[in-house]
N, C-alpha and C positions, 0 to 999 in steps of 0.2 A: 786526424782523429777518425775519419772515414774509413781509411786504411785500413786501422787497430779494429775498428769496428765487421769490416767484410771479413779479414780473419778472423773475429770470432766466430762469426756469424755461419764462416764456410767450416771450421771446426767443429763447434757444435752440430750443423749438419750432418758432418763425418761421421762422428760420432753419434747419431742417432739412427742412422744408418748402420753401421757396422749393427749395433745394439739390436735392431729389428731385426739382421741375418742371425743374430745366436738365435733369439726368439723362435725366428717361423724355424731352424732344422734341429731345433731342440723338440718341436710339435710332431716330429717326421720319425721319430724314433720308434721302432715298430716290437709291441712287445711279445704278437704272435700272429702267426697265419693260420687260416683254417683251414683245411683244404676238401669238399667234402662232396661226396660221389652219393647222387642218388640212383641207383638201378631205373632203365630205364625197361622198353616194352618185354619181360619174361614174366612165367609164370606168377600170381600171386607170391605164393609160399617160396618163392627165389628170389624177392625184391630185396634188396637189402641198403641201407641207408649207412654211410661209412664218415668218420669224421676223423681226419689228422689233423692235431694241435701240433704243428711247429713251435717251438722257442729257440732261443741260442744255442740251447742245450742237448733236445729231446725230441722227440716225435714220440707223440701218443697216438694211437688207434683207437676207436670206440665203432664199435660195428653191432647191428643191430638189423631185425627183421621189422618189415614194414608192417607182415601181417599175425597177427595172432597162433597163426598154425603154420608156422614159419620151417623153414629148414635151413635156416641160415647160420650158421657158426659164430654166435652173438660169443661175445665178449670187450674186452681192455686188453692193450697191449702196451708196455713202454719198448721205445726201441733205442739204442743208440745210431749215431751216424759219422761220417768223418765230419770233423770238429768246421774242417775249413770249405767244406761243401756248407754246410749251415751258416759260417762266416759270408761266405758269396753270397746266398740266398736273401739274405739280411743287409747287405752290402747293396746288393741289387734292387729289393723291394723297395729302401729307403731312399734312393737316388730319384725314384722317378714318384711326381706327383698326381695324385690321383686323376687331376682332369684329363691328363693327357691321353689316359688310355678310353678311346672311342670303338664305342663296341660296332659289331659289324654283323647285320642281319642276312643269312642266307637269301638269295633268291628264291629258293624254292625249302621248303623244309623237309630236311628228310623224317622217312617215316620212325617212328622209336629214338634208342639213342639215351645213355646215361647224361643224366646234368649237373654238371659239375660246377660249383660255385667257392671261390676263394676272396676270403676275408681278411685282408689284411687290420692286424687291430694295434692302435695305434698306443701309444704309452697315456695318454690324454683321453684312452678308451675310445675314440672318434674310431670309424672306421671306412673302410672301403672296400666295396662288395663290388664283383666281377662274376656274371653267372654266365655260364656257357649252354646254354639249351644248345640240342641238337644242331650242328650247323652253325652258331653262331662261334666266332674267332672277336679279339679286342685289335685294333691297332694299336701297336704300343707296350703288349703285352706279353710280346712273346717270348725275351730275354728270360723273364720274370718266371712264363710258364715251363720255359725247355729245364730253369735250375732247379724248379720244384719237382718236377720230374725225374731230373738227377739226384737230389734228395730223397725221396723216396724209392728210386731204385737201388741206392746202396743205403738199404737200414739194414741194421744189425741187431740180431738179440742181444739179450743183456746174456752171460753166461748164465747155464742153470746149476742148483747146487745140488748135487748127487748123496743123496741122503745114503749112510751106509749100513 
């Protein structure tokens, strides 16, 4: 009887196990990243504050002046990208957990310097924020930052329609 009993016992465990693995990488699914450039030491009317929504699908742009008598080329953009650069990206962010990327303070700070901060946002809307002030780097994170990079350097317009 003892037997019948430890296998249940270790099956059940099995299986409450496996059941907690769908759980927590069902929580890990990332519905977009942000990716977003604040200008750092230039002119007032040149600062400009930039935000790229990533999805599976899309990169948006939204750029915007930080000051009122601005000279910055404010608007929205949708872009396309190759399909399987974004596949990686999503592939990438999803694998690795948030604790593990350890941010990493300059010894000395340099002076100026855009700040870039990426939002991974989760399907469960939980998030995880990575901001890079001047100087600062994550351990952990550098897979993650070289394919958003890659992403963003091959976008693409969408074609435009030539009115006749």
């Amino acid at each position: 009887m003892s037997k019948r009993l430890f296998i249940c016992f270790t099956s059940i465990v099995i299986l409450m196990f496996a059941a907690g693995c769908d759980v927590k990488s069902a929580d890990k699914d990332i519905a977009q990243i942000l990716y977003t450039i604040d200008s750092g030491s230039v002119l007032p009317e040149l600062q400009a504050h930039e935000v790229y929504t990533i999805t599976p699908g899309t990169v948006q742009l939204t750029r915007t002046g930080k000051n009122s008598n601005t000279q910055v080329f404010e608007g929205e953009w949708t872009f396309t990208t190759a399909e399987g650069l974004l596949k990686e990206l999503f592939t990438i962010a999803e694998s690795q957990d948030c604790s593990t990327y350890k941010r990493v303070e300059p010894g000395e700070s340099p002076d100026g310097g855009d700040t870039i901060t990426v939002a991974l946002i989760y399907s469960d809307e939980s998030e995880c924020v990575l901001t890079y002030n001047p100087g600062v780097t994550y351990n952990g994170a550098e897979e993650l930052m070289t394919k958003i990079r890659e992403v963003l350097d091959n976008l693409k317009t969408m074609p435009a329609v030539i009115a006749e």
